[in-house]
C-alpha positions as CSV (number, residue, x, y, z in Angstrom):
1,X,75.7,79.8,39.0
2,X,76.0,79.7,42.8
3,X,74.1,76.7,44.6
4,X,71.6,78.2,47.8
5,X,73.3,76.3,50.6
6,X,71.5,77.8,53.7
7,X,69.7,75.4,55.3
8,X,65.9,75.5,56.7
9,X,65.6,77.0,60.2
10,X,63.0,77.3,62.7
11,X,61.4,80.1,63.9
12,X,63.1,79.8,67.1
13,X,66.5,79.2,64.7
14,X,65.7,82.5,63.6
15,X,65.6,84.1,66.8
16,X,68.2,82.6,67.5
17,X,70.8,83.6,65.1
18,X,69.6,87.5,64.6
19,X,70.4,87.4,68.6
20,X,73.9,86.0,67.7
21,X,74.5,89.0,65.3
22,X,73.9,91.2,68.4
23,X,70.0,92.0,67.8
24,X,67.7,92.3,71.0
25,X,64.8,90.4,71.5
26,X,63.3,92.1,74.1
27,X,59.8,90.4,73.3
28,X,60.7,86.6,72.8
29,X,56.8,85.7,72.1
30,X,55.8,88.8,70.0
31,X,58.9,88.6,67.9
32,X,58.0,85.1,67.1
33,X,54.5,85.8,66.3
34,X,55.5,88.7,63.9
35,X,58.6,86.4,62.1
36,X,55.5,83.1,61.9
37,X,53.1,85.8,60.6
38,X,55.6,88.0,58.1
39,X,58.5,86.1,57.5
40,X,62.4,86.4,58.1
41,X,62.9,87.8,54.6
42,X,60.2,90.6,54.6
43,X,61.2,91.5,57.7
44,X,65.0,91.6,56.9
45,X,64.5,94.6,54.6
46,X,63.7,96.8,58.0
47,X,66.3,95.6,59.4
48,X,68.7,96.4,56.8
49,X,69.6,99.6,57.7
50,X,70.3,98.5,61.0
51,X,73.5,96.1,59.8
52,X,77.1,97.5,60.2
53,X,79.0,98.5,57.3
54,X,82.1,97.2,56.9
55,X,84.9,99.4,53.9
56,X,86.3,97.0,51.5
57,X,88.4,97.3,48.5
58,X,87.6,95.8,45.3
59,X,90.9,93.3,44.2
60,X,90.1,94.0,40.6
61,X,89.3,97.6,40.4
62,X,91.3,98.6,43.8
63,X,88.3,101.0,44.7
64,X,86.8,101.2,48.1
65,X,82.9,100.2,48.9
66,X,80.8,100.0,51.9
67,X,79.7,96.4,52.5
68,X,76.9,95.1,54.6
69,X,77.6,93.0,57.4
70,X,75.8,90.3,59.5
71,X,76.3,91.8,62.6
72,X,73.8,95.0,64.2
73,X,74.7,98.2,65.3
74,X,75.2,98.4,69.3
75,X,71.4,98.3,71.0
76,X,69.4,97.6,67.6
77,X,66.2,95.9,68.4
78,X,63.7,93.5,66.9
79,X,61.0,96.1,67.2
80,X,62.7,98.6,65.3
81,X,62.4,96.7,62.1
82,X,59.0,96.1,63.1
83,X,58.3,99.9,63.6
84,X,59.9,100.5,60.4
85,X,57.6,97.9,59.2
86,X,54.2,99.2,60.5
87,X,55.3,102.5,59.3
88,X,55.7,101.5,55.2
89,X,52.8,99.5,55.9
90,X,50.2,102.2,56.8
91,X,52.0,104.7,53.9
92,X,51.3,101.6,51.5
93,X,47.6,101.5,52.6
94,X,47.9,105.6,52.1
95,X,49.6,105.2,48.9
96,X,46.8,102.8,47.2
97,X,43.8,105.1,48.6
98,X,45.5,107.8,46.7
99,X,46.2,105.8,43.5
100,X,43.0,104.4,43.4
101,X,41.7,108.1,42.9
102,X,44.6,108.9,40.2
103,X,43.8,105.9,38.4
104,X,39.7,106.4,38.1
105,X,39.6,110.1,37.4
106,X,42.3,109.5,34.7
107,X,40.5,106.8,33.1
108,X,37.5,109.0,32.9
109,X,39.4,111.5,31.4
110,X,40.6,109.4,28.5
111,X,37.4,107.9,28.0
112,X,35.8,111.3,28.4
113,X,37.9,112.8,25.3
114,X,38.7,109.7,22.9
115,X,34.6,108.8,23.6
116,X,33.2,112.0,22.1
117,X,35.1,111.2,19.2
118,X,34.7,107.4,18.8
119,X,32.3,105.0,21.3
120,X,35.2,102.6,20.3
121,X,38.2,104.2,20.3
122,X,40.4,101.8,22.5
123,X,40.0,99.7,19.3
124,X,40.7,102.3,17.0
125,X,44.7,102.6,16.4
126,X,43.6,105.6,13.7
127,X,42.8,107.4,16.8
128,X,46.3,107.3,18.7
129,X,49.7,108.6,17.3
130,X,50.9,106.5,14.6
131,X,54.6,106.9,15.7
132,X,53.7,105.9,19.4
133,X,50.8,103.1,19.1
134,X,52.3,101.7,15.7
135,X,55.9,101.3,17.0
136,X,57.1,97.7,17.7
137,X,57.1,97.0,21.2
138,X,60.1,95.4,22.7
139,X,62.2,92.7,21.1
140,X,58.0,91.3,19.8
141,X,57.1,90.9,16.5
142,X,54.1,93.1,18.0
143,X,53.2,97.2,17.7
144,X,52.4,98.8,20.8
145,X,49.1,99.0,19.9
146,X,48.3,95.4,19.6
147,X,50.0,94.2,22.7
148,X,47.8,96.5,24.3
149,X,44.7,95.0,22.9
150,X,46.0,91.9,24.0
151,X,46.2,92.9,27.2
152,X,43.1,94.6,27.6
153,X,41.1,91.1,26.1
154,X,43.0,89.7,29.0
155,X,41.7,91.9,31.5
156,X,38.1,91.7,30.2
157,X,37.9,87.8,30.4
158,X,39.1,88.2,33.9
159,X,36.5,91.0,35.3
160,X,34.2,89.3,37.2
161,X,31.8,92.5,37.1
162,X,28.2,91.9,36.8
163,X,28.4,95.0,34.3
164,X,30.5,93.5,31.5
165,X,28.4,90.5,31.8
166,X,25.4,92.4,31.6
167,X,26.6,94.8,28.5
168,X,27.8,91.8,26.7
169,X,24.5,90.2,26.8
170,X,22.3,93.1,25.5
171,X,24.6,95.2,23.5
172,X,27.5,92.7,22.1
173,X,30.9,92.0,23.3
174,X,32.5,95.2,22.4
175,X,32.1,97.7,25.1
176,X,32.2,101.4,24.4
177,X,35.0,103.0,25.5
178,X,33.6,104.8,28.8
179,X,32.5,101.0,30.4
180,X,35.5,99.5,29.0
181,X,37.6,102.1,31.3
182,X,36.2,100.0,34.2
183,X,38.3,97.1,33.6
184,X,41.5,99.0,32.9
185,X,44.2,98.2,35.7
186,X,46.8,101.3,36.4
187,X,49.0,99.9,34.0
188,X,46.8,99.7,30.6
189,X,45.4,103.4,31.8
190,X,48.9,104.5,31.6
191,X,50.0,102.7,28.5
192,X,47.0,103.6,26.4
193,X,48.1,107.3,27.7
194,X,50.9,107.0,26.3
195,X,49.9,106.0,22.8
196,X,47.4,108.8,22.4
197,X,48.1,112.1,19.9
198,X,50.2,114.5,21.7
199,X,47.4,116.8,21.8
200,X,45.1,114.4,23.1
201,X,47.7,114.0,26.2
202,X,48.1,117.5,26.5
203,X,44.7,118.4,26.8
204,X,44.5,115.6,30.0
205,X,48.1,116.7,31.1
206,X,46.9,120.5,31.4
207,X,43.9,119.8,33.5
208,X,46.5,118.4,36.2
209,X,48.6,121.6,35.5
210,X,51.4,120.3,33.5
211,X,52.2,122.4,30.3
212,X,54.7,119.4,28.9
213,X,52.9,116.2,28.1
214,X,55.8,113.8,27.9
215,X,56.3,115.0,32.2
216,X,52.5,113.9,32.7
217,X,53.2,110.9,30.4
218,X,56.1,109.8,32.9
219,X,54.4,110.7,36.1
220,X,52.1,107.8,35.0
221,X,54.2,105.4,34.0
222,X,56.2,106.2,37.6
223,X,53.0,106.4,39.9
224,X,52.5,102.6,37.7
225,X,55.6,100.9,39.1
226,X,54.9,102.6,42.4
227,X,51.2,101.3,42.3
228,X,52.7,97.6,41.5
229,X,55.1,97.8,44.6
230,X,52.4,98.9,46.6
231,X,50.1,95.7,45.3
232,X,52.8,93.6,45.5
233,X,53.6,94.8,49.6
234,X,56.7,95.5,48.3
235,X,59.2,98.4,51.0
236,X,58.6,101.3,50.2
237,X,59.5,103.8,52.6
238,X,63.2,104.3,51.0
239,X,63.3,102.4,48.0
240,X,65.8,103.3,45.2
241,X,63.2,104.3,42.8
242,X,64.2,102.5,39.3
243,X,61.4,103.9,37.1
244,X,61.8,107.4,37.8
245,X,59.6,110.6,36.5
246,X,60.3,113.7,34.4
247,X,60.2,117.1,36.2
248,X,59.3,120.2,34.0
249,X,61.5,123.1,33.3
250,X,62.1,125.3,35.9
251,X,59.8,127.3,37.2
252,X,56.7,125.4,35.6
253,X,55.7,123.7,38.7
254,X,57.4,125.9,41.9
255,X,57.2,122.8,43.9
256,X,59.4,120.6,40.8
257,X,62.3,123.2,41.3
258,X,63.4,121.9,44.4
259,X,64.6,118.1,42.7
260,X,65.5,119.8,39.2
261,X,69.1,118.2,39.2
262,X,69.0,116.5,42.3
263,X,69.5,112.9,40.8
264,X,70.0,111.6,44.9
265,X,66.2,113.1,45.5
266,X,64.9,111.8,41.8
267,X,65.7,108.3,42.4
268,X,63.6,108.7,46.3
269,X,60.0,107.7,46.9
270,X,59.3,111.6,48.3
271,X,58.8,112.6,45.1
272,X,56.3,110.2,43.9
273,X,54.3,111.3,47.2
274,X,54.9,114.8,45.8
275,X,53.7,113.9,42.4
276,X,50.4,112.0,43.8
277,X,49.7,114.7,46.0
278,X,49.7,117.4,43.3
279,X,47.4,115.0,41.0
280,X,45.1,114.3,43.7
281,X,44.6,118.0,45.1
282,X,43.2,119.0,41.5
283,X,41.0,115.9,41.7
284,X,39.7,116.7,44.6
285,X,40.9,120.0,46.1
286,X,39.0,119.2,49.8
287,X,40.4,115.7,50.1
288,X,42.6,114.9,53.5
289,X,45.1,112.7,52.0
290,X,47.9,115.8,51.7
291,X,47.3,116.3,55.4
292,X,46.9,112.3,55.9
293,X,50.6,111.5,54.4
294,X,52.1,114.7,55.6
295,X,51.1,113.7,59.4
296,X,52.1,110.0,58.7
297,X,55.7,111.4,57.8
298,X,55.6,113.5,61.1
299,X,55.6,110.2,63.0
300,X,58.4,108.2,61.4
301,X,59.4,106.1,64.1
302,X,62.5,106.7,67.1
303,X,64.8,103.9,66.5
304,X,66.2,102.6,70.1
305,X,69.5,101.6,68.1
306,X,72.7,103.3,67.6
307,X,72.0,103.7,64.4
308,X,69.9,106.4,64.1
309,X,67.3,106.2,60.4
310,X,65.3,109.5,59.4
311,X,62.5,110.1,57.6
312,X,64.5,112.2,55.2
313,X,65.6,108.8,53.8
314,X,62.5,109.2,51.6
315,X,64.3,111.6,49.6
316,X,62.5,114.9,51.4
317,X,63.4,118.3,51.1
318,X,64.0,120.5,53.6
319,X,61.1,123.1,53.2
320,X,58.2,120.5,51.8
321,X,55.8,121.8,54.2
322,X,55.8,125.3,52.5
323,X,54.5,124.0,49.7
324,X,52.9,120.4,50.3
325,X,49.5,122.7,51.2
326,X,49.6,125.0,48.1
């Protein structure tokens, strides 16, 4: 294993050496606020795109590959990696209103249906799909099932909620299924999903109009990761997406058809944008949101570099806006 060699360097170090590579500081004092405040590696994934790209052949394979370089594209500025910062930032902060509302209405859901059956029925494995909640999770020694009771104790003795205080004290530790929901993170929403009978996640998956459970199933397990790069203030803005979602046949969903087969689109963020906005508009079918993210796309930022970035880096389809509404 390779030894990290680079040494510490200064902020002004910093400045410094991103100028050597051709970069322009037109702001000396606001650069070095934002690089004390956000750091040289957060920032460097904004200015990424903005690095030349050099054609190299591999000695072993002989094949050609594009490879990053140190140096900037002619007239690349600081504050276009901050522009391209501020942008993912605010679609982050649009991102987690929006998966905030996926995650509560789907928890109610669950709770809604498994509750009427059993006021304990996140501790019932009788009531999920043997196959799916009994299988062995991983290279554990543990089903599916149990590592998510594991997980959900750990959640509970880390609420700080006056509730589960107050329901433990007069009713017992167990909570029934419909308060338990309240200390559910996306993730343990999503896996308990995905252990339920496959009628139980149709029922759910055809209120959000999906007529093929094992889609919804993945559009949760996708909108998951995306929530954890969101909480983790991780880029966004044209990340290779690594757990990607299902799309229905075609002509299920209208909107789907347009990245049925389109692996390049798929592996985008746009389509997770898609997915939340087609969940949340049957949530709530007057919310802004749609018009929110669809505005904040309008104003991806002018780059003053030679290199040139575009929103359709997201992974966006030509004619999203004759859907997006519908």
């Amino acid at each position: 294993m390779a030894t990290y060699d680079r040494p510490w360097k200064s902020f002004e170090e910093q400045l410094e050496l991103l100028s050597s590579r051709g970069m322009i500081i037109a702001d000396h004092k606001r650069a070095l606020c934002y690089l004390k405040n956000l750091g040289y590696y957060r920032l460097s994934a904004y200015w990424y795109p903005f690095r030349k790209f050099k054609v190299v052949q591999d000695p072993a394979t002989k094949l050609l590959a594009n490879l990053r370089q140190d140096d900037f594209y002619p007239n690349t500025h600081f504050s276009d990696a901050v522009e391209l910062y501020l942008f993912d930032k605010k679609l982050k902060s649009l991102l987690f209103e929006a998966l905030e509302y996926i995650e509560v209405a789907v928890r109610v859901d669950i709770a809604h249906l498994l509750g009427r059956r059993d006021t304990f029925a996140h501790h019932s494995i009788n009531e999920f799909h043997g196959n799916f909640a009994g299988k062995i999770k991983g290279k554990t020694n543990s089903t599916n099932f149990a590592a998510w009771q594991d997980k959900y104790v750990s959640l509970l003795s880390r609420s700080k909620e006056d509730f589960v205080k107050h329901y433990q004290q007069k009713h017992g530790h167990d909570l029934p299924i419909w308060v338990a929901i309240e200390t559910w993170d996306f993730g343990a929403m999503s896996q308990l999903y995905a252990m339920m009978k496959v009628q139980d996640q149709q029922t759910i998956a055809t209120k959000y109009g999906v007529t093929d459970w094992k889609v919804f199933q993945s559009w949760l397990r996708s909108l998951n990761y995306l929530r954890n790069l969101v909480a983790h203030h991780s880029r966004i803005w044209n990340r290779n997406v690594i757990d990607q979602p299902k799309l229905p046949k075609r002509g299920n969903i209208n909107w789907c058809d347009e990245f049925i087969g389109k692996v390049d689109l798929i592996a985008r963020p746009f389509l997770l944008l898609a997915i939340t906005t087609h969940i949340i508009k049957v949530i709530d079918p007057e919310i802004t949101w749609p018009t929110d993210i669809q505005q904040h796309l309008d104003n991806f930022p002018e780059q003053l570099s030679d290199k040139k970035l575009d929103v359709s880096d997201m992974g966006i389809v030509a004619n999203w806006k004759d859907w997006w509404f519908t």
